[in-house]
C-alpha positions as CSV (number, residue, x, y, z in Angstrom):
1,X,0.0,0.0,0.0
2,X,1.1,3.3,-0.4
3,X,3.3,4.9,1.8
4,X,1.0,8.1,1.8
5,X,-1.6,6.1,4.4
6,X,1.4,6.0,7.2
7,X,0.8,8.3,10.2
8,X,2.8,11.4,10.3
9,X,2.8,12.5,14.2
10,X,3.5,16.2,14.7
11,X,6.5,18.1,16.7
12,X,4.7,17.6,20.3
13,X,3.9,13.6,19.5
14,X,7.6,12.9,19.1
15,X,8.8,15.3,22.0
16,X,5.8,13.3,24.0
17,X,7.0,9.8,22.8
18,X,10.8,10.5,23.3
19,X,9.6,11.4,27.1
20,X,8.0,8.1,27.2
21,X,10.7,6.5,26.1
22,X,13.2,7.9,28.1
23,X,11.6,6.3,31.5
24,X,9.8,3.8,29.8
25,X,11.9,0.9,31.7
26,X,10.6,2.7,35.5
27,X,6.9,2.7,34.1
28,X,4.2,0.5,34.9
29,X,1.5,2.0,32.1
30,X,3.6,2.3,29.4
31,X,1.3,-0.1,27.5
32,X,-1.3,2.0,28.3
33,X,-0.3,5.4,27.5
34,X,-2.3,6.9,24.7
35,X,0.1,7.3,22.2
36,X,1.5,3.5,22.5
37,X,-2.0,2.3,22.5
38,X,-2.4,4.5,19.0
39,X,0.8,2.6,17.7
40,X,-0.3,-0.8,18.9
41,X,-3.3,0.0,17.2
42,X,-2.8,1.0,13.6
43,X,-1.8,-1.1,10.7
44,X,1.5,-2.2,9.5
45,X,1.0,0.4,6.6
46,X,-0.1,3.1,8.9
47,X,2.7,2.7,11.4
48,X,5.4,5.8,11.4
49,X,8.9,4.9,12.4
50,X,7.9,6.9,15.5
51,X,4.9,4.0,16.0
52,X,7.6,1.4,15.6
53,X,9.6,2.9,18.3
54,X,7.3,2.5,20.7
55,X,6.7,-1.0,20.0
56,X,9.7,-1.8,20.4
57,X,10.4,0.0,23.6
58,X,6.9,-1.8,25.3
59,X,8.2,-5.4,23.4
60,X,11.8,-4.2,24.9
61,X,10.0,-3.7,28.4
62,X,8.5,-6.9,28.9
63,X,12.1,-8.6,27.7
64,X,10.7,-9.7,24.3
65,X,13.9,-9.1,22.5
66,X,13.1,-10.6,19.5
67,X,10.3,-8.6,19.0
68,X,11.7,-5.5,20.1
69,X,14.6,-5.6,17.1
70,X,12.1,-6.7,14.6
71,X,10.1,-3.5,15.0
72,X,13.1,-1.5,16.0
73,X,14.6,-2.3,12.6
74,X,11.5,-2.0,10.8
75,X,11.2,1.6,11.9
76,X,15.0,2.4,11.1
77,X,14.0,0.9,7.4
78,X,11.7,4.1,7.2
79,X,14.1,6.2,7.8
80,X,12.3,9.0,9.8
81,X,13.3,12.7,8.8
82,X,13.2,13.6,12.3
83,X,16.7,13.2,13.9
84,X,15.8,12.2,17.4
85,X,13.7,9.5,16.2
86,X,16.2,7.9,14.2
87,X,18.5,8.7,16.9
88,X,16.1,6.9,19.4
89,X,15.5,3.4,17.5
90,X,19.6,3.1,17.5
91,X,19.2,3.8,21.1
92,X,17.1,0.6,21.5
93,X,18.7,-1.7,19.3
94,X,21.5,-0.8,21.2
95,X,19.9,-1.2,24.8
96,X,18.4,-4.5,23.3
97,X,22.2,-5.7,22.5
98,X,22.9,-4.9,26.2
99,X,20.4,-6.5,28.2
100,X,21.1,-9.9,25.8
101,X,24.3,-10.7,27.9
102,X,27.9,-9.8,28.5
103,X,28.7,-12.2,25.3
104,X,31.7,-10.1,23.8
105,X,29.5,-9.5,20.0
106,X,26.6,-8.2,22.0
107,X,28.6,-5.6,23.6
108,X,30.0,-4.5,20.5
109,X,26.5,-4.5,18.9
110,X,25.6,-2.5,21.8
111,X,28.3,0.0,21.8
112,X,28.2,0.3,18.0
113,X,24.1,1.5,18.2
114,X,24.9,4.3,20.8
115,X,28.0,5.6,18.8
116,X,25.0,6.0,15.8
117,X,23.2,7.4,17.7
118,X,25.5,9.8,18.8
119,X,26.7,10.6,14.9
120,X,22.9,10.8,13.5
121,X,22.6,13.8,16.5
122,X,25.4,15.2,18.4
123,X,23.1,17.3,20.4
124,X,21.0,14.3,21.7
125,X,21.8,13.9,25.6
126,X,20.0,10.5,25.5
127,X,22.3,8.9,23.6
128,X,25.4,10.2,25.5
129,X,23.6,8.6,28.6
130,X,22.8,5.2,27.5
131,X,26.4,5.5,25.7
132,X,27.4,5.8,29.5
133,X,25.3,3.4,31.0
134,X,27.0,0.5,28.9
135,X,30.1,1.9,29.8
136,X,29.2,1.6,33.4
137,X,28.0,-2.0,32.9
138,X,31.9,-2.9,31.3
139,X,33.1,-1.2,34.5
140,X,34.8,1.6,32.3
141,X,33.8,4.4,35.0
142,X,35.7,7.4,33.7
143,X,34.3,6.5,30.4
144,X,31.2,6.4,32.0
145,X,31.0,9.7,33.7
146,X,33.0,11.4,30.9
147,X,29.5,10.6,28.8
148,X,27.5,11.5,31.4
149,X,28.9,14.9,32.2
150,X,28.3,15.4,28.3
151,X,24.8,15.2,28.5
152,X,24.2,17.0,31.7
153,X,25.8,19.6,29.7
154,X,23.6,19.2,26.9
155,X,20.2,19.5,29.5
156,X,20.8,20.5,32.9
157,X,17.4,20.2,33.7
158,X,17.0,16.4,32.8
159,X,16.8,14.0,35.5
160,X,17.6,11.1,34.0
161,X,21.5,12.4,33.7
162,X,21.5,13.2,37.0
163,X,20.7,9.9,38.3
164,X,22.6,8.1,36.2
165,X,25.6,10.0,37.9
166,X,24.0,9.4,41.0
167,X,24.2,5.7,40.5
168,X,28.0,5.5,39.5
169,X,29.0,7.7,42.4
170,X,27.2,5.1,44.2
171,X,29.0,2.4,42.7
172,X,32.4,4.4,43.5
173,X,31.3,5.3,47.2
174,X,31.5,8.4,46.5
175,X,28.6,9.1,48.6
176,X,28.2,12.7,49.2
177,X,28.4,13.4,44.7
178,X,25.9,10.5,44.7
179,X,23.4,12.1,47.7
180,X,23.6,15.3,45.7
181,X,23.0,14.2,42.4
182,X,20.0,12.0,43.5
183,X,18.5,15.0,45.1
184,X,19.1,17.1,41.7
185,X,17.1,14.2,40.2
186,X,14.3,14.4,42.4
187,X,14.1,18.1,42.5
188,X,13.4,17.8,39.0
189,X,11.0,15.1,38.6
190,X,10.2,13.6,41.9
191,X,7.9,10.9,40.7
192,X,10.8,9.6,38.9
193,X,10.8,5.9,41.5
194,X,14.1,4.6,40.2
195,X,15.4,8.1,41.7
196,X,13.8,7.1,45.4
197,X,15.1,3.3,45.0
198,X,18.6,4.5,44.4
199,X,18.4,7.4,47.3
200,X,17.3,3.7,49.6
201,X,19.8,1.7,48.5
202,X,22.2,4.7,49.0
203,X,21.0,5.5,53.1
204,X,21.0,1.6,53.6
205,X,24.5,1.4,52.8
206,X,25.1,4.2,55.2
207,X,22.8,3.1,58.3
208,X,20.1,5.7,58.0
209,X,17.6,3.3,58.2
210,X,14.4,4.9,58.6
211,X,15.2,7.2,55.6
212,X,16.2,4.4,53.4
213,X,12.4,2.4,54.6
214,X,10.9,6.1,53.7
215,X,12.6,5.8,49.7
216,X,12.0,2.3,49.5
217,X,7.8,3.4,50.3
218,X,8.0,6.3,48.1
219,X,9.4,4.1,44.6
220,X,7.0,1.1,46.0
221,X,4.0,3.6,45.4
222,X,5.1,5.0,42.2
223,X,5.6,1.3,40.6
224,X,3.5,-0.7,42.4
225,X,4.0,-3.8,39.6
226,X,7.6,-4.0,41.1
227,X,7.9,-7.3,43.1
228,X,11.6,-6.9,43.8
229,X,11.1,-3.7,45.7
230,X,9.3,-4.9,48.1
231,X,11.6,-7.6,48.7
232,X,14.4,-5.1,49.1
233,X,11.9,-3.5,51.3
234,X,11.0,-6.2,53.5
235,X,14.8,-7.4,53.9
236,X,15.8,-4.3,55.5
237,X,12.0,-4.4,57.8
238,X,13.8,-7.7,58.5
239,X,17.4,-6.2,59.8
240,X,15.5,-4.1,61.6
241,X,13.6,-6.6,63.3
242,X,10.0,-5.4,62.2
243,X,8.9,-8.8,61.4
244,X,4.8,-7.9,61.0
245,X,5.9,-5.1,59.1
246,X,8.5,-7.1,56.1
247,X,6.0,-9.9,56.5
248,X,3.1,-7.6,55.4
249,X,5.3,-6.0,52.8
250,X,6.3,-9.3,51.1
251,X,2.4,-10.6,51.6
252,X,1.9,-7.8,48.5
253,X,4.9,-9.0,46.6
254,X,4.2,-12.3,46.3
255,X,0.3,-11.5,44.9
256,X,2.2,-9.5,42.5
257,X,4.6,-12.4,41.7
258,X,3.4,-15.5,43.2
259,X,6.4,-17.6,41.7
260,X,9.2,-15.3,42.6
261,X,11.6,-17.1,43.1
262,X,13.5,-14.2,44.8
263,X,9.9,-13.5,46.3
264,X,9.8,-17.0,47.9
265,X,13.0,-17.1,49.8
266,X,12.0,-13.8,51.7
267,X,8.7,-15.1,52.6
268,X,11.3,-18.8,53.8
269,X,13.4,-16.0,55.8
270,X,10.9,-14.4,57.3
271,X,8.8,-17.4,58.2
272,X,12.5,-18.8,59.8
273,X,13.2,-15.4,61.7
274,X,9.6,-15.6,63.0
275,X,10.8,-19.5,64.6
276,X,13.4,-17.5,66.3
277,X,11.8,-14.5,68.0
């Protein structure tokens, strides 16, 4: 059929969809969102590149990689006139590469999408950051934050940068950077919940306790669908000896995630620690 029929979204679509998929991994409705629905919805032949996108971002999401670089490469086949679309479906090819293993070819898949990315916009900050979230995952930190500090020059208003450089300061100890970058992050979007897991993990490791249960409650009720948080959650109730309290936490997880298998050995624990009181 003729390419006329395909959806052409407008300037505020794409800035819109690029949002979406920028925090698409920390949210629950992605599926649900209007415009994915709108994608799901049309037509091969109606489908923009923008449409494939999110397709493959929602197929990416639920760890259908297969599916995810079908439609990703479907929509770099249309080759979209609009830079940061183009930009974006590199973007997750290359996140696809990643999350497919450490296997030496997948990195360099990986690594090879981002650098596209980067050359097809120079001005893109996304790319610079999941160019320096592979980075971080090969343990090439100075590479890492070297790309980061790029795109928090690019956009010092996104939040995303910030708490990517949050989470390698975290990884290096560097505690104060990481507290302060976390709390740039949240100043700018605080319903961001990776943002609140990351402050948790981050006050755990120091022994403030009751701040770190108050992050881990604050990311629980932005991504209820989570199972794992609640486990994290319930561990620490655990350490500090609220068993009611991590028993009614984990209760929620495993109706989430009856199979867990993570799931089930906190409920053993808990059920053992109980024995014990």
């Amino acid at each position: 059929m003729s390419s006329l029929k395909r959806n052409i979204p407008n300037k505020s679509d794409i800035e819109a969809a690029l949002n979406l998929i920028k925090y698409a991994e920390h949210n629950a409705a992605f599926s649900s969102e209007p415009l994915v629905e709108a994608a799901l919805n049309r037509s091969d032949d109606e489908k923009s590149a923008l449409d494939y996108l999110l397709i493959s971002t929602d197929y990416w999401k639920n760890g259908e990689y297969e599916k995810s670089l079908r439609n990703a490469y479907t929509g770099v086949a249309l080759n979209s006139s609009d830079t940061r679309v183009k930009a974006s479906l590199e973007l997750r090819l290359g996140t696809v590469f990643q999350d497919l293993g450490s296997e030496d070819r997948s990195w360099e898949l990986a690594e090879k999408c981002f650098n596209e990315a980067i050359e097809i916009d120079k001005s893109f900050p996304l790319s610079y950051v999941f160019a320096g979230d592979l980075q971080f995952d090969l343990g090439e930190y100075d590479d890492a934050e070297e790309l980061y500090q790029k795109a928090r020059q690019m956009d010092v208003n996104d939040p995303a940068t910030y708490n990517s450089l949050g989470y390698l300061y975290l990884e290096q100890e560097r505690n104060k950077e990481a507290e302060e970058a976390f709390r740039a992050a949240e100043k700018l979007e605080p319903e961001l919940p990776i943002v609140h897991l990351h402050l948790a993990t981050l006050f755990q490791e120091q022994g403030r306790n009751d701040e770190a249960v108050e992050e881990f409650e604050k990311a629980i009720a932005m991504y209820p669908e989570n199972a794992l948080w609640y486990c994290h959650l319930s561990m620490l109730l655990l350490e500090l000896k609220q068993f009611d309290k991590a028993e009614d936490v984990i209760k929620k997880a495993k109706k989430i995630s009856p199979k867990n298998e993570t799931v089930l050995s906190v409920v053993k624990e808990i059920k053992k620690l109980k024995k014990l009181k």
